[in-house]
N, C-alpha and C positions, 0 to 999 in steps of 0.2 A: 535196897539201894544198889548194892553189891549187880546184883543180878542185872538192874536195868543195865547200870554201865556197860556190864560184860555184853547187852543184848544189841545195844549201842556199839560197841567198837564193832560187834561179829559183822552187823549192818553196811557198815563202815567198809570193812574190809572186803566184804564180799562185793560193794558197788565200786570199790579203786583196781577190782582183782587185773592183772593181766589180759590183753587179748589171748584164746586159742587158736587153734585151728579147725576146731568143732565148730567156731562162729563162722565159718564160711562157707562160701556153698562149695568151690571147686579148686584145685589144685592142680599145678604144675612142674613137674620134677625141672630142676636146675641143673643141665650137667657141663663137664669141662670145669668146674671149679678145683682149685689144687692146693697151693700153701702161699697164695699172694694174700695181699690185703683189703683187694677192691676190685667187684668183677662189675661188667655192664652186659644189661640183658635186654633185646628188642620185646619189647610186649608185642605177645601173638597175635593174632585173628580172635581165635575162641576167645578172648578178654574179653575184648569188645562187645563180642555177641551178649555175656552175660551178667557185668559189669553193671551194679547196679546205680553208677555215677560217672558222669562222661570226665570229668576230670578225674577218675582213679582213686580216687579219694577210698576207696577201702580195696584197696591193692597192698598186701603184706608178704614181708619175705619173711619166713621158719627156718630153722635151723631143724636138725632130729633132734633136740631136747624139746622141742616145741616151744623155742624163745622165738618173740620176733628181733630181730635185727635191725641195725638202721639204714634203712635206704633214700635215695632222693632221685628227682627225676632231672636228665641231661636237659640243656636249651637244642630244641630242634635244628637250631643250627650249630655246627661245631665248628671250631679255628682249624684250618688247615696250616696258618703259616703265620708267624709271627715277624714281617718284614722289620729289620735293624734301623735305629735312626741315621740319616743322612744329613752329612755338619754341612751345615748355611752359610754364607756368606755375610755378614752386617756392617751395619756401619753408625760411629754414632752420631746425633742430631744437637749440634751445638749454637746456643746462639746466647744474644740478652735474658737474663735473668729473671726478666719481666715478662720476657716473650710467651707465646701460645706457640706450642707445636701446628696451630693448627693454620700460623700465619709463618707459613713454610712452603716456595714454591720448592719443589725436589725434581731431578734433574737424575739418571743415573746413566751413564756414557759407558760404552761396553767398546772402545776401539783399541787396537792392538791388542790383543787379547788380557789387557788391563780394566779392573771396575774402579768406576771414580764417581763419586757423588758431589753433588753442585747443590748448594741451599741456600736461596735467599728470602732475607726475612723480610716484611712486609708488613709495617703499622706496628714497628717496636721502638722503644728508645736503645742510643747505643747503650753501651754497657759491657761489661767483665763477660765472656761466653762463660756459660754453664753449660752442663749434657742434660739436656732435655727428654730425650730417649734414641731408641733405634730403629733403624730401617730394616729388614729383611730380605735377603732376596733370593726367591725362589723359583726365578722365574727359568731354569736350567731344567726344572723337575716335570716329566712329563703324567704326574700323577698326584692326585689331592694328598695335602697332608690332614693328618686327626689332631695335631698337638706341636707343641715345643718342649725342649728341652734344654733352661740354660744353664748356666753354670758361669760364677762372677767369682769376682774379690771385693770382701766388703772389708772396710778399716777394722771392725770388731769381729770376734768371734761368732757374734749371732744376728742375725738379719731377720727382720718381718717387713714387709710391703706387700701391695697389691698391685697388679699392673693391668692394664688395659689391652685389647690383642687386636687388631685393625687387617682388613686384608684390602688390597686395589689390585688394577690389570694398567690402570694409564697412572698410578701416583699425583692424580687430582682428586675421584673420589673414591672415597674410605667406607666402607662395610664393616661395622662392629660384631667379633665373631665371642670374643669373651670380654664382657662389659668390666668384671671386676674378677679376677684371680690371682688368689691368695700364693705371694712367694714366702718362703723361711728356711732358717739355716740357724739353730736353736742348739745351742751347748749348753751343758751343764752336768759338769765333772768328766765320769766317765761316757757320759749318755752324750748321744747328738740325735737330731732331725733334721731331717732335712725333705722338704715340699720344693721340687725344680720343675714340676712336668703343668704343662699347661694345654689342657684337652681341650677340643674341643668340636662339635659336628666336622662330619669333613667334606673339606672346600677346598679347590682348588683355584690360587691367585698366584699372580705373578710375584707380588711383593707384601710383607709383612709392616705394618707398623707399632712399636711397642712402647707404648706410653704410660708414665706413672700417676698416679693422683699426686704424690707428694715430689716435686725435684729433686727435692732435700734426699731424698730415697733412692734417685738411681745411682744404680749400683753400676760398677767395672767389670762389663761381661767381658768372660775368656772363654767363652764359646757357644754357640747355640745351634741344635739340631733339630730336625725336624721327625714327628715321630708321623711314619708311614700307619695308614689303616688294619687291622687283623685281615686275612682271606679267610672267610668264611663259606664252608659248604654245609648242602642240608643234605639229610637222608634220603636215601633212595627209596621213592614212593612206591608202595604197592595197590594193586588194583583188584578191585572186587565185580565178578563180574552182574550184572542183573538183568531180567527182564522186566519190561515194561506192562503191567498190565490194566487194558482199554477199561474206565469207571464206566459201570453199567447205568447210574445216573445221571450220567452228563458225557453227550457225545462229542468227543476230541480232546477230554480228559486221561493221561493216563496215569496210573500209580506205581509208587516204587516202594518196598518195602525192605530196608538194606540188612536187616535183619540183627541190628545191635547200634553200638552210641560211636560209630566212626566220626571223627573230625574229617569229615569231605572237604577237599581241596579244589578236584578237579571232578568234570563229570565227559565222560567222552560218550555222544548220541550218536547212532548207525542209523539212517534211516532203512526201510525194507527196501524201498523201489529206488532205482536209479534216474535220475535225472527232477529229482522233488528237491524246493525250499521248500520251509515251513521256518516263519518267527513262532519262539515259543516263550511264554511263562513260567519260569522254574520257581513253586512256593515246595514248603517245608512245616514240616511241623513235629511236636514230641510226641503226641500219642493221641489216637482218634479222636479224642473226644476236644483235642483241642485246632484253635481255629488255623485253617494255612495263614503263613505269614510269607511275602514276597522274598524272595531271594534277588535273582535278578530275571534279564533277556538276555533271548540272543534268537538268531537266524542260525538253522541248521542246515545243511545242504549235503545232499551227495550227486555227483556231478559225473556226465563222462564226454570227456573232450579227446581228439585226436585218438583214442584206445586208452587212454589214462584218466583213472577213477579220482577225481576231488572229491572231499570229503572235508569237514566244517572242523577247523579247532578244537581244543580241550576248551570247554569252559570253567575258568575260574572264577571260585566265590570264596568268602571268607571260610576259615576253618568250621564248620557246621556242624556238630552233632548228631541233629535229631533224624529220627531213625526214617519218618516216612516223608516221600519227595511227592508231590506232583507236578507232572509236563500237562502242563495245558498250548494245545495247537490254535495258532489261531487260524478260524475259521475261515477267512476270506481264502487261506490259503490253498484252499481244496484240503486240508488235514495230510497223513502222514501216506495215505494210500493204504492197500491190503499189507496185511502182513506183520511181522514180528518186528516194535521196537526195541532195539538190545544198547545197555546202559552198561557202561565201564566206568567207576566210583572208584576215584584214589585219592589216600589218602598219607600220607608222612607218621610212621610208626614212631612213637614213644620209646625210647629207654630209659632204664633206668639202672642205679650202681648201688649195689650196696655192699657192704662190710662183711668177709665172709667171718663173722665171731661167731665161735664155738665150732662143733663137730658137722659135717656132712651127714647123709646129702640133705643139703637147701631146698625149700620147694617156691614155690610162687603162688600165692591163694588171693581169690579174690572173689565179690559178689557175697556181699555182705549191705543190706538195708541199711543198717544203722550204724555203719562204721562211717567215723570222723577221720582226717585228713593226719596223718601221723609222716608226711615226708618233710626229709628236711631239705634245707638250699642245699645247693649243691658246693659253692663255697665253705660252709658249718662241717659240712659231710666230709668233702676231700681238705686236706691239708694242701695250703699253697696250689688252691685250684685257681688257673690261668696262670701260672707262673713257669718258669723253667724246672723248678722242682717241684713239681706236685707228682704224687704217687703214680707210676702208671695204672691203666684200669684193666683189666682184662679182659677176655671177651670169654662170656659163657653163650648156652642156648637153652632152651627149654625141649624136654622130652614128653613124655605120657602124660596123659591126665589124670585125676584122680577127683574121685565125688570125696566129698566130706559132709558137710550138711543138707545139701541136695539145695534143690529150688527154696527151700525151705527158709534160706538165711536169706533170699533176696525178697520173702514178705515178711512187711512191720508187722512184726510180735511183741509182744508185751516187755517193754525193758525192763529186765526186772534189777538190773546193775539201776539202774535211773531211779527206778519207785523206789529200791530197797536205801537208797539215800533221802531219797523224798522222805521215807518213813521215818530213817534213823533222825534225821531233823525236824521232824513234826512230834517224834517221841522227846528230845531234847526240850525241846518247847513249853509238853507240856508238862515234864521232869522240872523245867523250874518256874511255872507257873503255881504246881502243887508247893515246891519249895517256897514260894512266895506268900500262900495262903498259908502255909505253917507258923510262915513268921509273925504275918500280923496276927494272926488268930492266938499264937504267942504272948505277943505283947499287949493284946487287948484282956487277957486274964492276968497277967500283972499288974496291970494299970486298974 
């Protein structure tokens, strides 16, 4: 019995073991890393080429002890500029008790450099004015906002409501931007919360309207801002260059063959001959055996007018993968003419940041068949990432290459971490199935 257990655990153990670096096929030194706590690395070219998952998904960073580390990969696009909130202008919307905000002609007067609002109500009974809500006005602002920011006096120490977020250009009709968002201002002892920000798509209106579900609820703003959008920039594409070459099966076919799992963005087409259109079909596929799937069209041209060479856009398509393109010409058009069509294939390079733990130097391994997806968010990863204190990142590079397990890791081999669990749970099984014939077989010679 003894034995089984111990053959069981060893099972066990061996199917939880660690990733190496022997399970990979290739590697890449990591250099420029020093004594920070978080570098970022562009994934190369050669990834791609060998990479046996187009999302990365067995991409590992090593340390020299041979641990992996933890990394995660950036969003392709990164904040350049966190613009400051900009304080609004408001005003509040007072009337009968009974009344609807929404039986409110509003009026807002911009003379002598004075703002005054004008409200009259419409199908209420008189009655004691309540505050109903507020107006906004934004109309100063030559650029969308993402959100509010307010800030009230409430009678008690803690506040919950939800409010309603309204945008117009003429203060007749209302476009609902946030139907229901949650405010609070929550104490208790030492501890507070506080929810003020109110996000939301961005949209640019003249005027804001802000209304409560409960009246009883609104609150005594003392101030509201408007929160400006992120600037966002993306990475600087790189280009791969290719040639096109004519399928001997089918004439005015050509193939491209990009030689690894690039996310293609753009594709820029050079005809040979000067002064040719040709509409073409751009399909795509993952590997020969499987069927082209449409991407999109387009008309390609190179052109020469006055001494000056026209030549046809980038085409853009969704970020794409798969490795082999076909340009199919269409025919009416007389095809591409003699000669060499050349393909420039770019694409927005991945990074990724990880944790420099433990000793140098770091490598970068990847192209592994059966490795699962071990990145984490990017938020998990960095402390107080999108904030003003998140860690800086640094910037490393990659150097030489290095074989580790050769082509060898990018074909399905036998798992033997996988089976040797299968086993150890198919021996447990049958460890207390025997235990279970003991017992009756037991209790049937007692009885």
């Amino acid at each position: 019995m003894k034995i089984l257990f111990s053959v069981l655990l060893a099972l066990a153990s061996a199917a939880a073991a660690a990733e190496s670096p022997d399970e990979f096929g290739f590697a890449l030194s990591i250099e420029g890393v020093g004594g920070n706590a978080f570098y970022r690395v562009a994934i190369p070219p050669p990834v791609y080429e060998v990479t046996a998952f187009a999302d990365l998904r067995d991409l590992r960073v090593f340390n020299a002890a041979g641990e992996t580390v933890p990394h995660a990969f950036l969003p392709l696009e990164r904040v350049t500029e966190r613009p400051a909130p900009v304080t609004l202008p408001f005003f509040p919307l007072r009337g009968p008790r009974d009344a609807r905000i929404e039986d409110f002609d509003l009026h807002l007067d911009k003379t002598s450099a004075r703002l005054s609002l004008r409200v009259n109500s419409r199908g209420s009974k008189a009655g004691q004015a309540a505050l109903l809500g507020y107006l906004v006005d934004a109309s100063a602002l030559q650029e969308p906002l993402s959100g509010l920011l307010l800030d009230w006096h409430a009678a008690g120490e803690s506040y919950f409501a939800s409010v309603r977020v309204e945008a117009s250009d003429d203060l007749k009709y209302w476009t609902t931007l946030v139907a229901d968002a949650p405010l609070a201002r929550l104490v208790h002892g030492a501890q507070r919360l506080e929810q003020r920000n109110i996000a939301y798509r961005s949209h640019r209106a003249k005027y804001l309207r802000l209304r409560w579900h409960d009246i009883a609820q609104v609150p005594r703003l003392v101030g509201v801002a408007g929160s400006r959008p992120e600037r966002r920039a993306q990475s600087e594409r790189v280009w791969k260059e290719l040639v096109a070459v004519p399928d001997a099966d089918r004439r005015g076919d050509y193939l491209i063959d990009t030689g690894g799992l690039f996310a293609l963005e753009r594709l820029a087409l050079r005809l040979p001959q000067e002064n040719s259109v040709v509409p073409m079909q751009i399909l795509s596929r993952a590997s020969p055996a499987d069927p082209w799937t449409a991407v999109t069209h387009a008309v390609v041209y190179r052109l020469k007018q006055d001494g000056r060479e026209l030549v046809s856009a980038e085409i853009s398509v969704n970020a794409n993968s798969r490795r082999y393109w076909l340009l199919r010409a269409d025919a009416n058009s007389g095809g591409i003419g003699a000669g060499v069509l050349t393909v420039k294939a770019g694409w927005t390079p991945r990074e990724i940041v990880f944790a420099a733990r433990g000793a140098g130097p770091f490598r970068l391994a990847y192209g592994n068949a059966r490795a699962r997806s071990s990145a984490l968010a990017i938020e998990t990863l960095v402390p107080g990432w999108r904030t003003a204190d998140a860690p800086t990142l640094s910037s490393a590079s990659t150097g030489g290459a290095q074989i580790l397990a050769g082509d060898a890791a990018l074909r399905d081999r036998i798992d033997v971490k996988k089976w040797s669990l299968w086993g150890a749970l198919l021996a447990g099984v049958a460890l207390l199935a025997w235990m279970a014939w003991r017992l009756v077989a037991q209790m049937k010679r007692q009885t």
